[in-house]
PLY file of the C-alpha trace (Angstrom):
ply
format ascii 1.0
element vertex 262
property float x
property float y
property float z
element edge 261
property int vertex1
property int vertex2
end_header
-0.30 21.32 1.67
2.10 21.97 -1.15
1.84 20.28 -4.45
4.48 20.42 -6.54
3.60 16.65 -8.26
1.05 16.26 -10.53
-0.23 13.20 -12.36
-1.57 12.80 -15.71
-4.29 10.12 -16.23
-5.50 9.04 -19.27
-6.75 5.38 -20.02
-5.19 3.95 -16.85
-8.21 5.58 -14.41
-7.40 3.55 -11.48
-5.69 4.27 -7.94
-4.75 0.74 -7.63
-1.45 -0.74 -8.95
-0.98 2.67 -10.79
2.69 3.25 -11.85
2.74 7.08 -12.12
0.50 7.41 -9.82
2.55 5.40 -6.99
5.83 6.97 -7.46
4.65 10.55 -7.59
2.98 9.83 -4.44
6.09 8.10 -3.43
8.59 11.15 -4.77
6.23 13.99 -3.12
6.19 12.14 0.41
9.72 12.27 0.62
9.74 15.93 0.66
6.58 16.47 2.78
4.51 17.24 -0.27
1.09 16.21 -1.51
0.37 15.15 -5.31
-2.75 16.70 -7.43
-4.36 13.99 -10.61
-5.57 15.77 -13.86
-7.69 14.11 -16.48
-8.08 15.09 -20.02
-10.87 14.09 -21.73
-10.84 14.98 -25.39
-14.32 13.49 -27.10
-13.41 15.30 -30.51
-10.22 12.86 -30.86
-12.12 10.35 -29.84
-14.30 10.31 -32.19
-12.09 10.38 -35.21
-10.54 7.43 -33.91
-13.83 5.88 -34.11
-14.26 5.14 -30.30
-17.44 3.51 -29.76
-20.43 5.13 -26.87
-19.76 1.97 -25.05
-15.69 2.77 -24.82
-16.77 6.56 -23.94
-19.33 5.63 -21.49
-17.17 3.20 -19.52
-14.26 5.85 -19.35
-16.89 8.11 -17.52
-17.98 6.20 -15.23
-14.54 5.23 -14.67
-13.78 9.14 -14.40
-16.23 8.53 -11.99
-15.08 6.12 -9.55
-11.40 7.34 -9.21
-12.74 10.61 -8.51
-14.81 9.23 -5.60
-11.46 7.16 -4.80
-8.97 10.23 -4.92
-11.41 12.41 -2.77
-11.40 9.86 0.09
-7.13 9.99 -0.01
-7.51 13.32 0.08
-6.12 13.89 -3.56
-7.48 17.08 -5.35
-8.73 16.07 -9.27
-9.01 18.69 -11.72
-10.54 17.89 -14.95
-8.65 20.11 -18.26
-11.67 20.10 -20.95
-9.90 19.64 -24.11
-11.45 18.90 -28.14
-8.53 17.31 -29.49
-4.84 15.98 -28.58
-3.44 19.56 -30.17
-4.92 21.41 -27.24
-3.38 19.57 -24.87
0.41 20.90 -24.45
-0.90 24.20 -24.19
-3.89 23.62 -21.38
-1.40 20.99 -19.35
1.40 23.53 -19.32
-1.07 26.80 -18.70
-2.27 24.50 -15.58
0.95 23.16 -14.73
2.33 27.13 -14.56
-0.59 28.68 -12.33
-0.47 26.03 -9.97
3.54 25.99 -9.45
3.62 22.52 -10.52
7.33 21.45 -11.20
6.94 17.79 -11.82
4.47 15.76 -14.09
3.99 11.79 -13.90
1.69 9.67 -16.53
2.36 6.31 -17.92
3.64 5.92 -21.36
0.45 5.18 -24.27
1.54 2.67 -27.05
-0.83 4.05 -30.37
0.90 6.66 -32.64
-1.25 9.78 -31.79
-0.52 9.67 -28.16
3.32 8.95 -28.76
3.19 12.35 -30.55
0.73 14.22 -28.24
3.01 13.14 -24.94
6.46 14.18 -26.81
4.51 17.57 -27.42
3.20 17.98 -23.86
7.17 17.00 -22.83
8.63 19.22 -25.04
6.77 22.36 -24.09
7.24 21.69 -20.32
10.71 21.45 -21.25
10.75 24.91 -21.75
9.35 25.75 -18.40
11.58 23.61 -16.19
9.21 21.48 -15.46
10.19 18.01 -15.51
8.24 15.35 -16.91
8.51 11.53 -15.93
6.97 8.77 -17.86
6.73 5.61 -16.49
6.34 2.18 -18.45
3.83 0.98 -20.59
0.94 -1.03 -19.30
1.67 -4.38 -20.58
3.00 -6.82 -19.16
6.20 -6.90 -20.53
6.97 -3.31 -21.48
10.41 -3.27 -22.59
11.71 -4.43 -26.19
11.95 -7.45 -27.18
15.08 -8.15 -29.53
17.02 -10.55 -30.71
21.00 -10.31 -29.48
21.52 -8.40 -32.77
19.63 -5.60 -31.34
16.97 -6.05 -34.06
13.13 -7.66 -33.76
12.71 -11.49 -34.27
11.29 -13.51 -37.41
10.17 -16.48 -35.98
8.18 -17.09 -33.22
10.04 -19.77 -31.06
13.08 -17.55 -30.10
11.21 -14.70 -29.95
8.40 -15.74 -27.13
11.46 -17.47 -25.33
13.51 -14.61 -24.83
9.64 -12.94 -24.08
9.55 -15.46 -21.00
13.19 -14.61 -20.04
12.59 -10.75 -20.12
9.40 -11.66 -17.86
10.96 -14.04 -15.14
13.73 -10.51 -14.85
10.90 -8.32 -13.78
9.07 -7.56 -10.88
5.15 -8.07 -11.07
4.34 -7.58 -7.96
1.13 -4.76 -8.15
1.87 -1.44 -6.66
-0.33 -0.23 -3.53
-2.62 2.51 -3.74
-1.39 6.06 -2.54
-1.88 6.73 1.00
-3.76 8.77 2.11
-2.03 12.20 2.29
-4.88 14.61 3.88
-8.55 14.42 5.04
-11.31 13.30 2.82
-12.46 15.90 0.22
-16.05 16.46 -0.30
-17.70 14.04 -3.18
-16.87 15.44 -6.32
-19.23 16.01 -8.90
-17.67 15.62 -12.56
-20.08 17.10 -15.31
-18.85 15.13 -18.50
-20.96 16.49 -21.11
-19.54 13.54 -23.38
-20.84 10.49 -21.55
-22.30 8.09 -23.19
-24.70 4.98 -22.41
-23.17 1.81 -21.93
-23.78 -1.46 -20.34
-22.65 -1.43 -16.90
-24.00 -4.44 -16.18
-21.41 -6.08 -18.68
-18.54 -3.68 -18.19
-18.96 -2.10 -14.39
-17.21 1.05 -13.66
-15.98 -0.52 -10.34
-12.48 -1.63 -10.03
-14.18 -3.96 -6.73
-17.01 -5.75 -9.24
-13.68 -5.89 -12.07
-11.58 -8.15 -9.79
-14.30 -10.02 -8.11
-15.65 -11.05 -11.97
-11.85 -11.59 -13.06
-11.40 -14.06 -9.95
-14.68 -16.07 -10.77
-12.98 -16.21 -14.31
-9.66 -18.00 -13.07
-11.12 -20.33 -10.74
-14.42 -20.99 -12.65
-14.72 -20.83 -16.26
-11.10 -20.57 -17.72
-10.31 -24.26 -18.00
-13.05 -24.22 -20.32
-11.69 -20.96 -22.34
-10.16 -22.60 -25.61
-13.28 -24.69 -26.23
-16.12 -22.29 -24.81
-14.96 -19.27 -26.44
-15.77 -20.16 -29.94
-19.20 -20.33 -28.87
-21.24 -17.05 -28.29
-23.94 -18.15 -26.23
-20.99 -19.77 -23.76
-18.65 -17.10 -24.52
-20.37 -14.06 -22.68
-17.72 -14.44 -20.05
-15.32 -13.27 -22.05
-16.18 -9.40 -21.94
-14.28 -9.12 -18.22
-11.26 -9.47 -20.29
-12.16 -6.04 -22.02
-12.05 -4.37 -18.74
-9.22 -1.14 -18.53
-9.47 -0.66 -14.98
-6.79 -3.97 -14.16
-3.65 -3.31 -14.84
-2.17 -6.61 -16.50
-0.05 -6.93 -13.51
-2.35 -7.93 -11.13
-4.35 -9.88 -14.13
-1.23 -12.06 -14.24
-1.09 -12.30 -10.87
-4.74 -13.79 -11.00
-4.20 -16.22 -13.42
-1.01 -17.54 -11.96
-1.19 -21.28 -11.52
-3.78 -21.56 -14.63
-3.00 -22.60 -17.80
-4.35 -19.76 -19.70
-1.75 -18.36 -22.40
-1.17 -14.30 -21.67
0 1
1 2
2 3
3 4
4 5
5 6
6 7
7 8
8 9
9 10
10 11
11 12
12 13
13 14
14 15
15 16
16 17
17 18
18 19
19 20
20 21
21 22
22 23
23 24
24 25
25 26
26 27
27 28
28 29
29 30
30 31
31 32
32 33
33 34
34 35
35 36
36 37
37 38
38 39
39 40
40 41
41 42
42 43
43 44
44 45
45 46
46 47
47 48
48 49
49 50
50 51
51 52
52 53
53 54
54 55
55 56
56 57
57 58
58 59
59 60
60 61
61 62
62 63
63 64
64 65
65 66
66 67
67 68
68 69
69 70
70 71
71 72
72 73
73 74
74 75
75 76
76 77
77 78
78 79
79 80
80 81
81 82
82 83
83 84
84 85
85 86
86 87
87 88
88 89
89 90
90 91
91 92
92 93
93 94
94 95
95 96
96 97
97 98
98 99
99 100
100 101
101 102
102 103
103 104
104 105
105 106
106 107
107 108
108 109
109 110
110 111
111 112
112 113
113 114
114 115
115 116
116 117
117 118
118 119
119 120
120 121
121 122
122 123
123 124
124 125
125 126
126 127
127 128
128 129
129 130
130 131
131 132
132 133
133 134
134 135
135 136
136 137
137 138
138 139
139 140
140 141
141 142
142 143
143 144
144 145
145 146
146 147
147 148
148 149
149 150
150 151
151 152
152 153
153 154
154 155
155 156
156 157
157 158
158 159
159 160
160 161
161 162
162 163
163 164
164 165
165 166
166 167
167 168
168 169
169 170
170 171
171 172
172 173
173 174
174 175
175 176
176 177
177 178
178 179
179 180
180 181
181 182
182 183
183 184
184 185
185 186
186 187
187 188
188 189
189 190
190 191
191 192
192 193
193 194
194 195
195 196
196 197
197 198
198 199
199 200
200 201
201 202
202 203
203 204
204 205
205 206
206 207
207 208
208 209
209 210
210 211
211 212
212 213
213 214
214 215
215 216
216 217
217 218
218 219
219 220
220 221
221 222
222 223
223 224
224 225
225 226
226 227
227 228
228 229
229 230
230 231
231 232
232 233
233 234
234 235
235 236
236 237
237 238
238 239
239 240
240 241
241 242
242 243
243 244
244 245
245 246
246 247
247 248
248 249
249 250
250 251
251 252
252 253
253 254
254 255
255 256
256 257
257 258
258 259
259 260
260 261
């Protein structure tokens, strides 16, 4: 199969309601083509920013799962070993050139650093014709928010009004996964060198185990949120909230009909 798509995932490792990944999938069918994921883990960078072992073991064994996930659609993964954000422009566009990729899908990162390490990976791609399309941010709403003057808001009333407005425009529906595009792959077998210990039994690697524990939380404990949460011992719910592998989307769609402030 030809693969001309390629999709860049960095903290959104999930196959599920997955912007970039969806419309690549989406773009490629249309021309009877498959789509290829890359990861980029950079533990170097991730340590200056004074990631914790728990953060860097969840995001392996979220590597993990979505590799197991992509494998049964039939998606190749390739993993581009990388110290620091600096390398990366270099390594994605060497890939991008010996595989005869022409297109390149991730979802926009808010913090600073990534800002300038995607504008870097765009700009050299640039040079190689190879188009680059970012889709929106992952929160849930990812657009500005501005006053009519074009400018931000000083007080909070108009502000989280026109907030609601921009959020009843949009559609929140959560995206399918891919389909499936060729036979299974064999089980891949990632060798991150970086991984870290962490408590899976708080934070499970398992999109599955993520949704069941965020359902329990709507229907179950989050009337009790703005009193229980001040309290440790009654607040050990509260770590499902932590969990990167739900895009706010379909968290919003959980806790529709609840009173819970988002």
């Amino acid at each position: 199969m030809n693969i001309e798509h390629l999709v860049w995932l960095r903290n959104d490792l999930r196959c599920l309601d997955n912007p970039a990944l969806y419309f690549a999938s989406l773009e490629a069918g249309k021309a009877e083509q498959g789509i290829a994921v890359i990861l980029t883990p950079t533990p170097i960078q991730w340590e200056k920013h004074n990631e914790s072992d728990a953060k860097t073991g969840l995001r392996a064994g979220l590597m993990k799962s979505l590799a197991n996930t992509l494998a049964t659609l039939g998606i190749p993964l390739h993993v581009i070993d990388a110290d620091t954000f600096d390398q990366l422009p270099e390594a994605i566009t060497t890939f991008c050139l010996n595989h005869n990729i022409k297109h390149l899908w991730f979802n926009r990162d808010l913090p600073i650093h990534e800002q300038q390490r995607d504008l870097a990976v765009c700009e050299q791609l640039q040079q190689h014709q190879i188009h680059t399309h970012v889709q929106a941010t992952d929160i849930i709403v990812p657009q500005d928010v501005l006053s009519q003057q074009g400018t931000p808001f000083k007080v909070f009333t108009p502000f989280f009004n026109k907030w609601i407005s921009l959020l009843a425009q949009q559609d929140n529906t959560p995206m399918p996964m891919p389909e499936s595009q060729a036979e299974p792959l064999p089980e891949p077998s990632l060798n991150l060198t970086w991984e870290k210990p962490f408590r899976d039994d708080l934070w499970p690697a398992d999109h599955d185990t993520a949704k069941q524990k965020l359902w329990q939380f709507c229907h179950h404990k989050e009337r009790h949120y703005q009193t229980a949460r001040d309290y440790p011992i009654e607040a050990r719910h509260q770590h499902i909230i932590t969990l990167s592998c739900l895009r706010c989307f379909r968290a919003k769609t959980m806790f529709r009909g609840h009173s819970l402030y988002l």
